[in-house]
N, C-alpha and C positions, 0 to 999 in steps of 0.2 A: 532664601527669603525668610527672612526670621518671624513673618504676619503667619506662617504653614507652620510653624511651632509653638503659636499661643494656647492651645490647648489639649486635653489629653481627648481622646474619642468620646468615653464616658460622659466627659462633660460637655462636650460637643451634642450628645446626644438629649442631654438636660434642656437646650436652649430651647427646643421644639423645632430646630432650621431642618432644613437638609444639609445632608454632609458628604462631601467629596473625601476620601478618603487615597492618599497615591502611595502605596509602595516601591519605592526608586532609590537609584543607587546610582545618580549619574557619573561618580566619578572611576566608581569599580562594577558598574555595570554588566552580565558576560553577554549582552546585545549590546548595539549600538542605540535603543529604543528608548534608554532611561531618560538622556539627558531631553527627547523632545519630547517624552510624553509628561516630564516635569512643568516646561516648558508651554505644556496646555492646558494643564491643571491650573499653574499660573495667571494666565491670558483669560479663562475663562474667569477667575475668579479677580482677576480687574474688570473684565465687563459685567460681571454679576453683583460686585459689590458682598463687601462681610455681613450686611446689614440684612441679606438674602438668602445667603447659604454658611456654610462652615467648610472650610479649605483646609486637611491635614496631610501633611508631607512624613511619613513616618523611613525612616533609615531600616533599608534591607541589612545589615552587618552590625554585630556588636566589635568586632573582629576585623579590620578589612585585610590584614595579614593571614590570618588563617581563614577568614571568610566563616566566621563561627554567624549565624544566623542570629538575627535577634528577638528580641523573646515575643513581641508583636507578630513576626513572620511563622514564630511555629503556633502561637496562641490562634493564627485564623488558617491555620493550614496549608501555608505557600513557600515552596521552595523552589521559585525561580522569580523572577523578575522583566518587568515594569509589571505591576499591578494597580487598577484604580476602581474602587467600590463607591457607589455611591449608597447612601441613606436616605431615607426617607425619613420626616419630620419625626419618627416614632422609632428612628434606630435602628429599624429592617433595612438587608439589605436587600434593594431594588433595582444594581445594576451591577455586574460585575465582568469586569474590562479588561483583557490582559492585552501586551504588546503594542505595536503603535498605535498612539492615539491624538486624533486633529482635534484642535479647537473645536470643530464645528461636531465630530462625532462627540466629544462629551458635554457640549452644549446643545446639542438635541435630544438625549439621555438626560437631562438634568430640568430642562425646559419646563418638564410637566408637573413634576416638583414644586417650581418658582410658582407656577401658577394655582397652585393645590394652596400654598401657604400663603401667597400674598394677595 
């Protein structure tokens, strides 16, 4: 979904939103977890709307042949996958989410957020 790579974090972080942040690799995944926890980061952020949060899809792999990590993944300290962080309007993070993840669990982790900012 090319709307999960408008922006870099930083500047995610500038708008004052909260920020969903997913570390995924659904197509070289080593669980089966990426492709649906992509998939709810997605979902949530059509029911939430851009206008309310920040949605970033960052790629686990510079490499997907030798599986060389990419430079986001060692920069926040993760070497495994599905990851999803959430931020807080000020850039903290305030959730941090490994393995499967439903719509509903990271729309009730982000919930408190929407209503802090709006």
């Amino acid at each position: 979904n090319p709307a999960l790579y408008q922006m870099t974090v930083a500047e995610a972080v500038q708008t004052g939103l909260p920020t969903v942040v997913g570390f995924v690799t659904p197509g070289f995944c080593q669980t089966r977890w990426c492709g649906p926890t992509l998939e709810s980061v997605e979902a949530v952020r059509e029911g939430v709307g851009d206008e309310a949060a920040n949605f970033i899809h960052i790629e686990v792999y510079d490499d997907f042949q030798a599986l060389t990590l990419a430079a986001p993944m060692i920069e926040w300290g993760l070497t495994t996958e599905p990851w999803v962080f959430i931020l807080d309007e000020n850039g903290r993070i305030v959730a941090r989410l490994s393995g499967p993840l439903s719509p509903t669990e990271l729309q009730e982790q982000l919930a408190p957020l929407l209503s802090e900012v709006g």
